[in-house]
KOLLUMLUM-247466 format. One record per residue: chain; residue in one letter; x, y, z of N, C-alpha, C, O, CB in turn. Coordinates in pm, 1 decimal. Last residue first. Glycine has a CB too. Example, Ala and Ser with C-alpha at 12.3 -4.5 7.8 and 13.67 -1.06 7.14 Angstrom:
2
 kette rest      n.u      n.v      n.w     ca.u     ca.v     ca.w      c.u      c.v      c.w      o.u      o.v      o.w     cb.u     cb.v     cb.w
     A    s   1285.0   -225.0    708.0   1367.0   -106.0    714.0   1290.0      3.0    787.0   1340.9    113.8    803.9   1408.4    -59.8    572.5
     A    a   1319.0   -569.0    780.0   1230.0   -450.0    780.0   1320.0   -330.0    780.0   1423.6   -331.9    846.5   1130.8   -447.3    904.6
***
This chain:
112
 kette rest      n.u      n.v      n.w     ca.u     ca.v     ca.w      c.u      c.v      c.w      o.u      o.v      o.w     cb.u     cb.v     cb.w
     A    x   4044.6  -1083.9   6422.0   3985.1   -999.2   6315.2   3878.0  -1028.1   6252.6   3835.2   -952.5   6165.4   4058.2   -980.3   6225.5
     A    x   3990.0  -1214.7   6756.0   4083.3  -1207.2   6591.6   3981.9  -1067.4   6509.5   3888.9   -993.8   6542.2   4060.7  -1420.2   6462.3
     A    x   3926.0  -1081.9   7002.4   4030.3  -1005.0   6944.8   4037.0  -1026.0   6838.1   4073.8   -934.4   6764.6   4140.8  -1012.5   6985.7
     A    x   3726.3  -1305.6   7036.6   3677.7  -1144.2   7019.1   3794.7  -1085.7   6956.8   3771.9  -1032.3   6848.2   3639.5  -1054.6   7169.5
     A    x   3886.0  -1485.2   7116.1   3800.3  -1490.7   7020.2   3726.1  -1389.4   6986.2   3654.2  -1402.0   6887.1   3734.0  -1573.0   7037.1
     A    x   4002.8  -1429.4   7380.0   4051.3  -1442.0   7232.9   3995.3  -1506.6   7061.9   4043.5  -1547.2   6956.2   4152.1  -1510.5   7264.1
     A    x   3759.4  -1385.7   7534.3   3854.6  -1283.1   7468.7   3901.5  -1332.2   7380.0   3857.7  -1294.9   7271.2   3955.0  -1229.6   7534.7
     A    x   3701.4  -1670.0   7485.8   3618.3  -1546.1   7479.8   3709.4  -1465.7   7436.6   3745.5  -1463.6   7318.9   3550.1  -1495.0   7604.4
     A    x   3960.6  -1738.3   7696.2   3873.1  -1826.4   7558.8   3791.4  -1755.4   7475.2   3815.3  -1786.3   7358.5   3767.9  -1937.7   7604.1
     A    x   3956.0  -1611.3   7918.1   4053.1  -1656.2   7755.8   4001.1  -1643.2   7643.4   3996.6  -1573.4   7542.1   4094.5  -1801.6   7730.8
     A    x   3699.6  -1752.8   8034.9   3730.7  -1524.3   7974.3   3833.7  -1555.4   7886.3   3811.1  -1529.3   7768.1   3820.8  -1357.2   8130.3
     A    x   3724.5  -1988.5   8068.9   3669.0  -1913.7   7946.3   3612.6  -1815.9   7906.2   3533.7  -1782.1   7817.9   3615.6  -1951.4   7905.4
     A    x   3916.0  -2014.3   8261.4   3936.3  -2077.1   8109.7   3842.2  -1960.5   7978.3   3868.5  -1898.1   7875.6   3847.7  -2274.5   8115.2
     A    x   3798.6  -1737.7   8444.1   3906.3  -1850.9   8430.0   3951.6  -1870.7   8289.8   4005.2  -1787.8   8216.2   3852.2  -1988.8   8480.4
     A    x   3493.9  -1617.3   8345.2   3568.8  -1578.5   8422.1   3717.6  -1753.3   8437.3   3674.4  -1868.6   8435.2   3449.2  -1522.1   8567.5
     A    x   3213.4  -1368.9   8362.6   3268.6  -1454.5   8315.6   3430.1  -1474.8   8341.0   3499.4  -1374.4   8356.7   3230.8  -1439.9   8201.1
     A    x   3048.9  -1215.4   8414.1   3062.4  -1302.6   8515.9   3134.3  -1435.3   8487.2   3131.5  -1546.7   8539.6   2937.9  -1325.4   8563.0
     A    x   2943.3   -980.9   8301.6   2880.0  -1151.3   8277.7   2920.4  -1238.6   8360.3   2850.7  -1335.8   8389.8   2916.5  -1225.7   8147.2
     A    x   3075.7   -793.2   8407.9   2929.0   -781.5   8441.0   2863.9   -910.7   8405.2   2759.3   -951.2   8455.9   2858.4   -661.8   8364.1
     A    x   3312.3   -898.3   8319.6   3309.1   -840.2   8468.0   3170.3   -828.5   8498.1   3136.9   -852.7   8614.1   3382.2   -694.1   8489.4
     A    x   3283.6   -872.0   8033.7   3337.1  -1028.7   8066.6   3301.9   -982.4   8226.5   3235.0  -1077.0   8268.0   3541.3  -1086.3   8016.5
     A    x   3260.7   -626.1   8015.5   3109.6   -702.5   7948.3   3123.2   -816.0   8030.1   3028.9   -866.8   8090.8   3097.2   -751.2   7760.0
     A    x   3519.9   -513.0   8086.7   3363.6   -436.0   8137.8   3255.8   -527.7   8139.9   3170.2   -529.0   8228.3   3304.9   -312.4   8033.9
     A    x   3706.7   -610.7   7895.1   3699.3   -630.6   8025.6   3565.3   -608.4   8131.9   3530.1   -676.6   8228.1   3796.8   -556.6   8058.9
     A    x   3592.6   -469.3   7678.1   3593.1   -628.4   7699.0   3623.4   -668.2   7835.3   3561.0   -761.7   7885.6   3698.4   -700.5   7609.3
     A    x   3378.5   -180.1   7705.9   3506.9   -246.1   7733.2   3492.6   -342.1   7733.5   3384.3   -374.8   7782.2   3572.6   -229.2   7825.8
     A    x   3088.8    -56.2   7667.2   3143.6    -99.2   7781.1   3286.9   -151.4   7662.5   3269.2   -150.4   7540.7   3032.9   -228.3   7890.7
     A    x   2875.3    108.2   7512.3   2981.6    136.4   7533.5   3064.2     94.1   7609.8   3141.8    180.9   7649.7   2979.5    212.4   7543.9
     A    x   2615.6    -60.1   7464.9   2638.0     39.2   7631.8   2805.8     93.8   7635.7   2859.3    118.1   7743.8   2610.8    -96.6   7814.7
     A    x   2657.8   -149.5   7180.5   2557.5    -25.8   7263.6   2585.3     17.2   7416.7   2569.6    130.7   7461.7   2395.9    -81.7   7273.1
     A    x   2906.1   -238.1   7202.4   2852.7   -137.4   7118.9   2773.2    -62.8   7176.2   2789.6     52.2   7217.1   2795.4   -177.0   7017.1
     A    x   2943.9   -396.9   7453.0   3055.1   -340.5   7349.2   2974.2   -216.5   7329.2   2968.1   -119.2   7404.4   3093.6   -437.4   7194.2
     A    x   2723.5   -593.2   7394.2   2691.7   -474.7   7537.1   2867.0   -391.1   7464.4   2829.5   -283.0   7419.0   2698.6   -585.0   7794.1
     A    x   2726.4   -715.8   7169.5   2643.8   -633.0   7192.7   2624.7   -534.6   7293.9   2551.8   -435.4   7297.2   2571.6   -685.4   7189.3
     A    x   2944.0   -877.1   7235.2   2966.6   -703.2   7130.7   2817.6   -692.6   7101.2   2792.7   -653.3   6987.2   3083.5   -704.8   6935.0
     A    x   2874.0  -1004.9   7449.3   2951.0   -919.9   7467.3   2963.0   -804.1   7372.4   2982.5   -685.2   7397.9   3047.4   -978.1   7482.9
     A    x   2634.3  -1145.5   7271.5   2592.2  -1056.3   7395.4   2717.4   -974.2   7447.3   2684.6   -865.5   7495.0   2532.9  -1153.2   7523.0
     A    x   2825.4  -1332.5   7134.0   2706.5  -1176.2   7070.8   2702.9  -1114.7   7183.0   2777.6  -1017.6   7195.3   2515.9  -1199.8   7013.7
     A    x   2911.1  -1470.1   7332.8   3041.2  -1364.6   7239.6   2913.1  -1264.9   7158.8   2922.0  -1144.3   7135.7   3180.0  -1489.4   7076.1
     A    x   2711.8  -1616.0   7445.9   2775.9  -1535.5   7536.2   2887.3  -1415.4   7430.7   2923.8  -1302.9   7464.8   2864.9  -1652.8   7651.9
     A    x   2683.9  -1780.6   7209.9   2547.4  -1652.0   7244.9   2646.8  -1601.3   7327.0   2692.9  -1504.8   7265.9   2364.9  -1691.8   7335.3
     A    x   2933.7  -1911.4   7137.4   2910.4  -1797.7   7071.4   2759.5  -1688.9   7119.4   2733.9  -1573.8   7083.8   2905.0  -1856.5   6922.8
     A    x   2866.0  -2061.3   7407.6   2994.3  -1956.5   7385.7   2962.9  -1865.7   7241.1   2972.9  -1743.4   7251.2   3161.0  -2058.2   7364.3
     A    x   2653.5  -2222.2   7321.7   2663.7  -2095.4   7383.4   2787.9  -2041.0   7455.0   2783.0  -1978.8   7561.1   2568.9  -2093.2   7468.3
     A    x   2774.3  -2373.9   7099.3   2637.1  -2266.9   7056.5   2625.7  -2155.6   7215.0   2595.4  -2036.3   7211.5   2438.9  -2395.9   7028.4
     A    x   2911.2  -2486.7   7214.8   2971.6  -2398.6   7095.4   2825.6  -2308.0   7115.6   2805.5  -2189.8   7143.6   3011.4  -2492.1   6909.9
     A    x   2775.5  -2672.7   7359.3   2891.0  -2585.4   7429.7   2906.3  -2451.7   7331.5   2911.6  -2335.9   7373.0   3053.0  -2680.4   7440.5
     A    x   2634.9  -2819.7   7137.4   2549.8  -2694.5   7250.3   2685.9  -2634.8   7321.3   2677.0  -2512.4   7330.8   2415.4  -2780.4   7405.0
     A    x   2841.0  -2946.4   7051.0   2759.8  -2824.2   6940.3   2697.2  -2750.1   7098.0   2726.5  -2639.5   7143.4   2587.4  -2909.8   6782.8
     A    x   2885.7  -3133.8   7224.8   2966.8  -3003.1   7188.0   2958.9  -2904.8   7134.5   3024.5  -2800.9   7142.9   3036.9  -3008.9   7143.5
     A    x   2665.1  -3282.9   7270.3   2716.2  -3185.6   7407.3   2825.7  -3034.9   7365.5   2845.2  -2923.1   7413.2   2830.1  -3311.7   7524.9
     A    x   2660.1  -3431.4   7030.0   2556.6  -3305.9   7046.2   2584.6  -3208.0   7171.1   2545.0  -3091.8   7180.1   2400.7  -3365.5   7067.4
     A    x   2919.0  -3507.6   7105.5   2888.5  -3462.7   6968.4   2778.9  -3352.7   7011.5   2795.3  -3231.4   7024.6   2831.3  -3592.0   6858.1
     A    x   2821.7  -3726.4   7293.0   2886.3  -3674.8   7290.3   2911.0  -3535.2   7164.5   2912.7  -3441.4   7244.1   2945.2  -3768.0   7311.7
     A    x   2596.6  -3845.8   7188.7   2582.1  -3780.1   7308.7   2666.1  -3672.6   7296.6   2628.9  -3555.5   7289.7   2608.3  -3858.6   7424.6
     A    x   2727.8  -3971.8   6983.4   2608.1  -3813.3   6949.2   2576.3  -3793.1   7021.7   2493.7  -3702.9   7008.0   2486.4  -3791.1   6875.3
     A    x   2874.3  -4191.0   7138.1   2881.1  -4112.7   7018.5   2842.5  -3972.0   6995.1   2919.3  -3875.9   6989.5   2818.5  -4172.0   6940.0
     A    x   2643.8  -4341.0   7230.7   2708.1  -4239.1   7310.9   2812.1  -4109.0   7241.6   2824.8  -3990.6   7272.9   2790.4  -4326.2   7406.8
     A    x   2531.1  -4431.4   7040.2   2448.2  -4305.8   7093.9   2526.3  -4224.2   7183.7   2511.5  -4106.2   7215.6   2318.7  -4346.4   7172.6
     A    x   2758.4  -4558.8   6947.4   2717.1  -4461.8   6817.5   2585.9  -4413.0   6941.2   2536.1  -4313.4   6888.8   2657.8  -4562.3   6614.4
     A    x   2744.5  -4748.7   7139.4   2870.9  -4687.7   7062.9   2830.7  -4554.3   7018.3   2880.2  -4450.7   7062.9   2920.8  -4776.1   6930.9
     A    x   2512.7  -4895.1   7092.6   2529.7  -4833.1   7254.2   2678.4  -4701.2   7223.4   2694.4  -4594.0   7281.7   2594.3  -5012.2   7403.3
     A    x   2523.6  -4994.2   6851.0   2455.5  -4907.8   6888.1   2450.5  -4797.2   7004.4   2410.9  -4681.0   7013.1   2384.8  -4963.5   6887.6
     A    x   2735.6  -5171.0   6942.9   2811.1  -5100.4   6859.1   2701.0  -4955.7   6882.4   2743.6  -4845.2   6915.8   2833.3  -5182.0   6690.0
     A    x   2601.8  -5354.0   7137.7   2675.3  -5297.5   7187.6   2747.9  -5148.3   7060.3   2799.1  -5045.5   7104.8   2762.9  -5421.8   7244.8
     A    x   2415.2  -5459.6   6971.0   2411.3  -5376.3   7089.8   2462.1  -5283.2   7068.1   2431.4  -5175.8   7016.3   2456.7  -5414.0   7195.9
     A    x   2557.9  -5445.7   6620.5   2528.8  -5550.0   6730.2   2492.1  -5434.9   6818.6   2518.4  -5321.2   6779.4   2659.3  -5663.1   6786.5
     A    x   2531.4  -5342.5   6337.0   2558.9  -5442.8   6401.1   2495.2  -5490.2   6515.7   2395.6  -5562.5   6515.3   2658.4  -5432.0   6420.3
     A    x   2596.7  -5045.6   6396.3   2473.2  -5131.0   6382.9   2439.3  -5245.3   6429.8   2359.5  -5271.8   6519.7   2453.7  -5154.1   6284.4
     A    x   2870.4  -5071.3   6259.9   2835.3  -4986.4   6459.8   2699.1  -5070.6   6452.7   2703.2  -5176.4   6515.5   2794.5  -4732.4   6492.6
     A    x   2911.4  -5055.8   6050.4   2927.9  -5142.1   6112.4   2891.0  -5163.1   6277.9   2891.3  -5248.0   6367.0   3032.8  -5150.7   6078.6
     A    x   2809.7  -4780.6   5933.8   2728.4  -4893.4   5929.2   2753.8  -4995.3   6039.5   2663.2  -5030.0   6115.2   2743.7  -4953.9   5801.9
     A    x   2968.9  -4564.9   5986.6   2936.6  -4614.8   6100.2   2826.4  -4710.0   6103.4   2758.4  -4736.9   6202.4   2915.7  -4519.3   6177.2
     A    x   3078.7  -4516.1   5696.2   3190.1  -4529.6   5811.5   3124.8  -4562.7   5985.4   3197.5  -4579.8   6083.3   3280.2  -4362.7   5809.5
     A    x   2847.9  -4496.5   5553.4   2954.4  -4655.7   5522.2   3072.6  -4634.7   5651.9   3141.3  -4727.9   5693.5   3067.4  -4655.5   5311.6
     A    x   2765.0  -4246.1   5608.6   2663.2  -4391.7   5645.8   2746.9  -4520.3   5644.7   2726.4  -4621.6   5711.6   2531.3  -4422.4   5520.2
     A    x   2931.5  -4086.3   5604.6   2880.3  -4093.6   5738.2   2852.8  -4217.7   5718.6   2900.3  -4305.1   5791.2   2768.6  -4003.4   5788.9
     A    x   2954.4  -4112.9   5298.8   3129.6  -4169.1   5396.8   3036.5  -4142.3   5511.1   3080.3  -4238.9   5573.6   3332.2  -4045.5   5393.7
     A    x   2668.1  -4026.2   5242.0   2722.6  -4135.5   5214.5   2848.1  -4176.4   5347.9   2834.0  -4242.9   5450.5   2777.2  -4112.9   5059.8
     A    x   2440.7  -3854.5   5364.1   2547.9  -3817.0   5379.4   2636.7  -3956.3   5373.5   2677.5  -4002.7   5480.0   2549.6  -3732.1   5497.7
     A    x   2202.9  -3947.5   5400.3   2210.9  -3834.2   5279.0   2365.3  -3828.2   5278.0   2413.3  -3790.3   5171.1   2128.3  -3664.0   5312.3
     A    x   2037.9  -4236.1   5506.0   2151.7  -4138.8   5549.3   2161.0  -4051.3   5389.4   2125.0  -4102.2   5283.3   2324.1  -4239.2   5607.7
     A    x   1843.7  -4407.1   5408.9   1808.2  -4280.3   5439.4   1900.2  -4160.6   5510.8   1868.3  -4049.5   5553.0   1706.7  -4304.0   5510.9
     A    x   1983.4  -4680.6   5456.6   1958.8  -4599.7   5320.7   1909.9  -4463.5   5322.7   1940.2  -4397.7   5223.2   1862.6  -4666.4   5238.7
     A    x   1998.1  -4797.0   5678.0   2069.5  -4654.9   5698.3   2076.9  -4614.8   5523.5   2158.5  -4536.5   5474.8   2255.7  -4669.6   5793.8
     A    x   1861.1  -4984.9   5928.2   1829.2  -4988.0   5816.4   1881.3  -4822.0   5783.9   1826.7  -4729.0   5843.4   1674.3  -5039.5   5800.3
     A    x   1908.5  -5108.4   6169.1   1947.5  -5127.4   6085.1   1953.5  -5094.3   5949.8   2025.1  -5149.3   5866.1   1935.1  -5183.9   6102.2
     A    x   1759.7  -4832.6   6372.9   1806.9  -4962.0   6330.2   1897.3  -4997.5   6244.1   1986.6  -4913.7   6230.9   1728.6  -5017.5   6293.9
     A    x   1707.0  -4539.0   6326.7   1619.4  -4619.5   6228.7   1737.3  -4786.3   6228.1   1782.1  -4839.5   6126.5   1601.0  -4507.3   6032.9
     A    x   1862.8  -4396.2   6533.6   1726.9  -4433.9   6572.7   1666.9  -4555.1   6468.5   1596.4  -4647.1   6510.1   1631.7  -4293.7   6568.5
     A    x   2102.6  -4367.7   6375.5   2094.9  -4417.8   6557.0   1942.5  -4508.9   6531.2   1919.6  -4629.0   6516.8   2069.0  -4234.8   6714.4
     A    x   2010.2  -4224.5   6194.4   2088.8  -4346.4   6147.0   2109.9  -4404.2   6278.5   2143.6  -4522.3   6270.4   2231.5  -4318.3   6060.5
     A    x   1911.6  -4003.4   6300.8   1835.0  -4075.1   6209.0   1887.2  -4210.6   6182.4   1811.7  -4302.4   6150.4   1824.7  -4002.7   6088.9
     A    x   2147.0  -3915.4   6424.8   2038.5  -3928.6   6500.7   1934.7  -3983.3   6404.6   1840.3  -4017.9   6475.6   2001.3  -3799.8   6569.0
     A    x   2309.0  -3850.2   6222.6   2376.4  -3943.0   6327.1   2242.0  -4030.7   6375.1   2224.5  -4152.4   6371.5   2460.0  -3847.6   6467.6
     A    x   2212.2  -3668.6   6064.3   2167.8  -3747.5   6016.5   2232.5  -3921.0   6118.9   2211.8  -4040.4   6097.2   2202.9  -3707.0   5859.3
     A    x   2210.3  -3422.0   6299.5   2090.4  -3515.6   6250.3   2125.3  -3620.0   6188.2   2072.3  -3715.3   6245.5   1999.5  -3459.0   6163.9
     A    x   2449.5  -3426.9   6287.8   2362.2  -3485.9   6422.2   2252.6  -3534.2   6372.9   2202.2  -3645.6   6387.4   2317.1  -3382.3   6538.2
     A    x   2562.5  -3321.8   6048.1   2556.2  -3438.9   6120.8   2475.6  -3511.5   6221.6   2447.3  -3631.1   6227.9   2634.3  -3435.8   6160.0
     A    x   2407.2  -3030.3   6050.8   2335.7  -3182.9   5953.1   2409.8  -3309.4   5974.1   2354.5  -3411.8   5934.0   2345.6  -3167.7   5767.7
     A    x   2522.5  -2955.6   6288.0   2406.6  -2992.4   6284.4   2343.3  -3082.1   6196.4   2263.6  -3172.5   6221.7   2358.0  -2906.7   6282.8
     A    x   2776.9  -2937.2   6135.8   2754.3  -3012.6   6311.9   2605.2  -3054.8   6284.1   2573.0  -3171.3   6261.0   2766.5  -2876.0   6487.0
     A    x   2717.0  -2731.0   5965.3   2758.4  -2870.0   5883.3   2724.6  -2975.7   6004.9   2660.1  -3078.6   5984.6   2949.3  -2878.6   5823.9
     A    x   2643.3  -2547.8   6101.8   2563.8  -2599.1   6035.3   2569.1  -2713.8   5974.2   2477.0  -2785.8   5935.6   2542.0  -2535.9   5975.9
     A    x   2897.7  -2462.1   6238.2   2772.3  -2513.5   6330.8   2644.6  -2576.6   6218.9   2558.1  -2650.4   6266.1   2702.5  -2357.8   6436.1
     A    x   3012.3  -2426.9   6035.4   3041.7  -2527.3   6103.7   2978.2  -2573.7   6165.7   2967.7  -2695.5   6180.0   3110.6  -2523.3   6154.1
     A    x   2883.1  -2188.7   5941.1   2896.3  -2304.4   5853.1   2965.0  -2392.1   5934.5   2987.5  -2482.2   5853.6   2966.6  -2281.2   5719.6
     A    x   2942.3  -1999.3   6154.0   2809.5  -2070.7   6145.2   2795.1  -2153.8   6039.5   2683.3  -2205.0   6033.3   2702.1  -1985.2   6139.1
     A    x   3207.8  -1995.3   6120.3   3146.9  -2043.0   6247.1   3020.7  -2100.3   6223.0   2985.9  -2213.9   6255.0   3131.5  -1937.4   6346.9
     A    x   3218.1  -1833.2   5913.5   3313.6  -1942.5   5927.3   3264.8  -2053.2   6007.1   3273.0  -2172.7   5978.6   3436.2  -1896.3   5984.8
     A    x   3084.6  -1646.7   5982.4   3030.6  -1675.7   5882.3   3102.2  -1820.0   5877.7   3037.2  -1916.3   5837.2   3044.5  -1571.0   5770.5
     A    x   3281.9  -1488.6   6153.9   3159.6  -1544.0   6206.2   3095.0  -1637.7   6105.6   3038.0  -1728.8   6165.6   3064.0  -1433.5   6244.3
***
């Protein structure tokens, strides 16, 4: 888990600093995160590169929120686990969870 939430954290100080370097124009001395700022200066540029780089962290920020709730749905399973004594099959059947991403879930509950 600890693995996870340093990813989700590193995601996040991207976005932000995506979303600071989106919003402030041309002007990207206030990026903290150098290879971010010199690898999407050129995006600036023009419109269209801007139009690039929001769809960009559209995209990006859609995935952190996917992540962020597949992992609330994986607490709430070993939370109903533990305390109501239910089964992985039991938690995934009362959540309603179900196709791609009972897999997906489960096998992310099983590693170690």
């Amino acid at each position: 888990m600890r693995g996870l939430q340093k990813e989700h954290s590193f995601d996040i100080f991207i976005i932000s600093n995506i979303s600071s370097f989106v919003n402030h124009k041309k002007e990207n001395s206030h990026i903290y995160y150098e290879p971010l700022a010199e690898g999407v200066r050129h995006f600036k540029e023009t419109e269209k590169g801007r139009d690039t780089m929001c769809e960009s962290f559209e995209r990006l920020a859609d995935k952190v929120g996917d992540l962020r709730v597949e992992q609330t749905k994986i607490d709430i399973i070993k939370l109903m686990m533990k305390n109501m004594k239910c089964t992985l099959e039991e938690a995934l059947n009362a959540l309603e969870i179900k196709g791609k991403e009972r897999a997906v879930i489960a096998k992310r509950l099983q590693k170690p």
